[in-house]
KEKOLGU-79718 format. One record per residue (C-alpha): x, y, z; residue number from 0; residue in three letters. Coordinates in Angstrom, 1 decimal. Each point is the difference from the previous one (the first is absolute). Example, Ala and Ser with C-alpha at 12.3 -4.5 7.8 and 13.67 -1.06 7.14 Angstrom:
2
[node [12.3 -4.5 7.8] 0 'ALA'] [node [1.4 3.4 -0.7] 1 'SER'] 
REM end
This chain:
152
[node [90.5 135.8 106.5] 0 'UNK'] [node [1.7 -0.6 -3.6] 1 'UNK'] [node [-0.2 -3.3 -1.2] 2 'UNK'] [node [3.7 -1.0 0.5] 3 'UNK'] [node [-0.2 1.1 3.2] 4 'UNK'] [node [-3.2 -2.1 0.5] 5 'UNK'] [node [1.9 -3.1 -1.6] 6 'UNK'] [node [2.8 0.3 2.4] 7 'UNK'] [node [-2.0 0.1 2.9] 8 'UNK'] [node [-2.2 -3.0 -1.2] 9 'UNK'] [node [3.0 -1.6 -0.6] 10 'UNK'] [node [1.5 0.9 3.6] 11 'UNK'] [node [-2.6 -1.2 0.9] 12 'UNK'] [node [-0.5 -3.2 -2.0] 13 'UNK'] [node [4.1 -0.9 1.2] 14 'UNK'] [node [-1.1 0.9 4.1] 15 'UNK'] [node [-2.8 -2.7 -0.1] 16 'UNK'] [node [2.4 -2.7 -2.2] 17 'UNK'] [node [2.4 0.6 3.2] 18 'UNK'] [node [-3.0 0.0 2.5] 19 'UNK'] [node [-1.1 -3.3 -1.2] 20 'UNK'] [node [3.6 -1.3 -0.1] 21 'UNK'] [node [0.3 1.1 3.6] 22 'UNK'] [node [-3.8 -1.6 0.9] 23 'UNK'] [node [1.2 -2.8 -1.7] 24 'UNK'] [node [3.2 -0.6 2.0] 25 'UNK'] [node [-1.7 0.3 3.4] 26 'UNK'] [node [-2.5 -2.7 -0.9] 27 'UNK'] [node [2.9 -2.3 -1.0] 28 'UNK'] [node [1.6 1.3 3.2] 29 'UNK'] [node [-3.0 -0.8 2.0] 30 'UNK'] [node [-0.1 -3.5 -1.2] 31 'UNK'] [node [3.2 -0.7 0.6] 32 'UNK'] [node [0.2 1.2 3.3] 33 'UNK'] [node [-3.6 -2.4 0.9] 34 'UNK'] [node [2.6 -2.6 -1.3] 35 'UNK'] [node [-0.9 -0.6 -3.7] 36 'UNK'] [node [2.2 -1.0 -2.8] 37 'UNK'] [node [-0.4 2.9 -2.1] 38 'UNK'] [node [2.0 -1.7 -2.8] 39 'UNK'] [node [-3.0 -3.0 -0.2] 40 'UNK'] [node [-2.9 1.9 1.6] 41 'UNK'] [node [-3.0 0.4 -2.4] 42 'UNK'] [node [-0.7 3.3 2.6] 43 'UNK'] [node [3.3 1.0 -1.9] 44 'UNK'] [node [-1.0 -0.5 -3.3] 45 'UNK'] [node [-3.1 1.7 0.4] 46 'UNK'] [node [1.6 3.2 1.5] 47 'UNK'] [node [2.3 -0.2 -2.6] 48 'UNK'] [node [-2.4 -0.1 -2.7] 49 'UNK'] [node [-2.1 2.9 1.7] 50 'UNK'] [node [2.8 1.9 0.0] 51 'UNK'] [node [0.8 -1.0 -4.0] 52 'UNK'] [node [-3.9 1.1 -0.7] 53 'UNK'] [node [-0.1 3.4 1.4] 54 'UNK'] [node [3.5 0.7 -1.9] 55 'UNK'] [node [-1.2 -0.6 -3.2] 56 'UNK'] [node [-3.5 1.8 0.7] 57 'UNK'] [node [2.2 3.4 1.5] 58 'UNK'] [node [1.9 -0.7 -3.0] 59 'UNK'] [node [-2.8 -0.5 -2.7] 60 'UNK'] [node [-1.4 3.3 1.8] 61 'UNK'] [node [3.6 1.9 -0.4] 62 'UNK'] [node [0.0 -1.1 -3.4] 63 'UNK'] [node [-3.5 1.3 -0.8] 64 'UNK'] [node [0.7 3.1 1.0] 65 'UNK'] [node [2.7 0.5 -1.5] 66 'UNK'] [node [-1.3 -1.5 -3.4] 67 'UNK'] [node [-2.6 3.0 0.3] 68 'UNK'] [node [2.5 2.7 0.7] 69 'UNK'] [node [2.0 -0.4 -3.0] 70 'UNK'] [node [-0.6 1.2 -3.7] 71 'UNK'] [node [-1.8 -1.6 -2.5] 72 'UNK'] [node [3.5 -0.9 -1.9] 73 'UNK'] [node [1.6 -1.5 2.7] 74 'UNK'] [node [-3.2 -2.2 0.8] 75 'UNK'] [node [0.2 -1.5 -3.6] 76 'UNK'] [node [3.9 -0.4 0.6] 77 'UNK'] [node [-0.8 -2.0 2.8] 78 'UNK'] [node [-2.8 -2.3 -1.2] 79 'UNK'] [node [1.5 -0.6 -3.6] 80 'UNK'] [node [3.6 -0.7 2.4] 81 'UNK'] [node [-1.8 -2.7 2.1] 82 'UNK'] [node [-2.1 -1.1 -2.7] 83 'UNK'] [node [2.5 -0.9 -2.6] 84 'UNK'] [node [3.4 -0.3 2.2] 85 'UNK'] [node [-1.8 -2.2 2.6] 86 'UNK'] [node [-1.5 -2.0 -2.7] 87 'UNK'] [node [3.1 -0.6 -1.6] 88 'UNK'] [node [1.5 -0.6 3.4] 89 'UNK'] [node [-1.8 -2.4 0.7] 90 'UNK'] [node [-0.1 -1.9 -3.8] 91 'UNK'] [node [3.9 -0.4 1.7] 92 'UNK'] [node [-1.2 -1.3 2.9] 93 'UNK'] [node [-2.8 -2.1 -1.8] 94 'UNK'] [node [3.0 -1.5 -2.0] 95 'UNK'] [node [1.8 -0.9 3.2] 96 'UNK'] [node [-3.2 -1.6 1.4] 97 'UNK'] [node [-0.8 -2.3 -3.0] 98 'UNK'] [node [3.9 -0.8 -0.2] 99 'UNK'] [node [-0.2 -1.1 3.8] 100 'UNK'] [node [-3.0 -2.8 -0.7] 101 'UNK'] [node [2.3 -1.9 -2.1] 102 'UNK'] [node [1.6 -2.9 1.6] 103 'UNK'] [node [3.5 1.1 -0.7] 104 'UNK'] [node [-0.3 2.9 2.0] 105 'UNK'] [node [-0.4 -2.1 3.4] 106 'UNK'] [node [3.9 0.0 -0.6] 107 'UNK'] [node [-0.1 3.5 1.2] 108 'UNK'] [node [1.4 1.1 3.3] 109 'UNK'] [node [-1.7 2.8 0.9] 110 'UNK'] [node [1.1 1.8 3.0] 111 'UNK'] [node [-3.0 0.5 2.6] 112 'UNK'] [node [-0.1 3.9 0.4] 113 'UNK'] [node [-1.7 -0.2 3.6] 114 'UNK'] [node [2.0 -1.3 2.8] 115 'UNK'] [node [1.1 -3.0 -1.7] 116 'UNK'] [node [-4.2 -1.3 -0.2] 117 'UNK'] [node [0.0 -2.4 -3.0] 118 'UNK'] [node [-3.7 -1.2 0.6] 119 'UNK'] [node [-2.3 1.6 -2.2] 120 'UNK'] [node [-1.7 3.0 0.8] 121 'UNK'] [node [3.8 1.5 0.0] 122 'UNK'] [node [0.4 -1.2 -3.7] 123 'UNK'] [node [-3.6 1.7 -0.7] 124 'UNK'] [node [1.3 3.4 1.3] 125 'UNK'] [node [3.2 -0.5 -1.1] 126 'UNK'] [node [-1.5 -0.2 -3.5] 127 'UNK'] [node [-2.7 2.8 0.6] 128 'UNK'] [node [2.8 2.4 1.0] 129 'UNK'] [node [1.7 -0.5 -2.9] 130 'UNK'] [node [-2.3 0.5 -2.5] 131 'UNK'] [node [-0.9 2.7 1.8] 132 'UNK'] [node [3.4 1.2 -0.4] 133 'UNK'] [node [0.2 -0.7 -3.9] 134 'UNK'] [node [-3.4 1.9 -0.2] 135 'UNK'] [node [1.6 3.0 1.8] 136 'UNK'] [node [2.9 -0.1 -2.4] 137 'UNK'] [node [-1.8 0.0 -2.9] 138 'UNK'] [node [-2.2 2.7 1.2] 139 'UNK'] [node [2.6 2.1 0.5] 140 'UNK'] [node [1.7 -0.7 -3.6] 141 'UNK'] [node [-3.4 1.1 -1.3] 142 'UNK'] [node [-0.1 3.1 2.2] 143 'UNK'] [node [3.3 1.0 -1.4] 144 'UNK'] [node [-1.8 -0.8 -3.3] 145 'UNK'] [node [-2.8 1.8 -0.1] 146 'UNK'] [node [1.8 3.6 1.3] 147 'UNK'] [node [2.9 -0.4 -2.2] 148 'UNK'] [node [-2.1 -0.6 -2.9] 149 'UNK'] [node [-2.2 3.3 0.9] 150 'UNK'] [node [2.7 2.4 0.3] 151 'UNK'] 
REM end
């Protein structure tokens, strides 16, 4: 089997057991709502949920491996000089915003709560991972762009 072809099916693959869990996942919070839990307050829930959350990003690490390894040696250094410096400098941005945020003044702010109108704060805490996460993205992709135009 060529390599791409072994990538795609590892990565068939990788996608069938995302949706497997996603369906295992489902069924548990089916199952305890049908024996009568509150699956919006049930720590059962939240422990599904963060099984589920766990063997994503460990499919997804794996995916990622392989697919790190299957590439040339140019693209690789695209990639980790991308993350390295356009994360980086995503999240200086984000750092900004952060230190901004501890200053008094900012508890003017209104910031709108991002999951289902939650305002205590572990939705602030991923509201504010997600979007650093999000800056980091951007910059890495600026720096992608970067690093291939300036190597054509």
């Amino acid at each position: 089997m060529t390599g791409k072809r072994k990538l795609i099916l590892q990565s068939v693959i990788g996608v069938g057991l995302i949706i497997l869990a996603a369906f295992a996942t489902g069924g548990v919070l089916g199952f305890l709502d049908a024996k009568g839990q509150d699956v919006n307050t049930s720590s059962a829930a939240l422990w599904a949920v963060g099984v589920f959350a766990a063997v994503t990003m460990l499919i997804s690490l794996w995916v990622g491996l392989k697919w790190m390894s299957s590439i040339d040696e140019a693209a690789q250094e695209a990639h980790k000089w991308s993350w390295f410096w356009g994360g980086s400098g995503g999240m200086a941005v984000g750092g900004v915003l952060v230190i901004m945020a501890s200053l008094p003044q900012a508890a003017a702010l209104n910031i709108p709560a991002w999951y289902s109108d939650r305002t205590d704060p572990a939705a602030y805490a991923a509201t504010g991972a997600f979007a650093m996460l999000t800056l980091m993205l951007i910059g890495y992709g600026v720096a992608w762009a970067w690093w291939w135009l300036g190597r054509r």
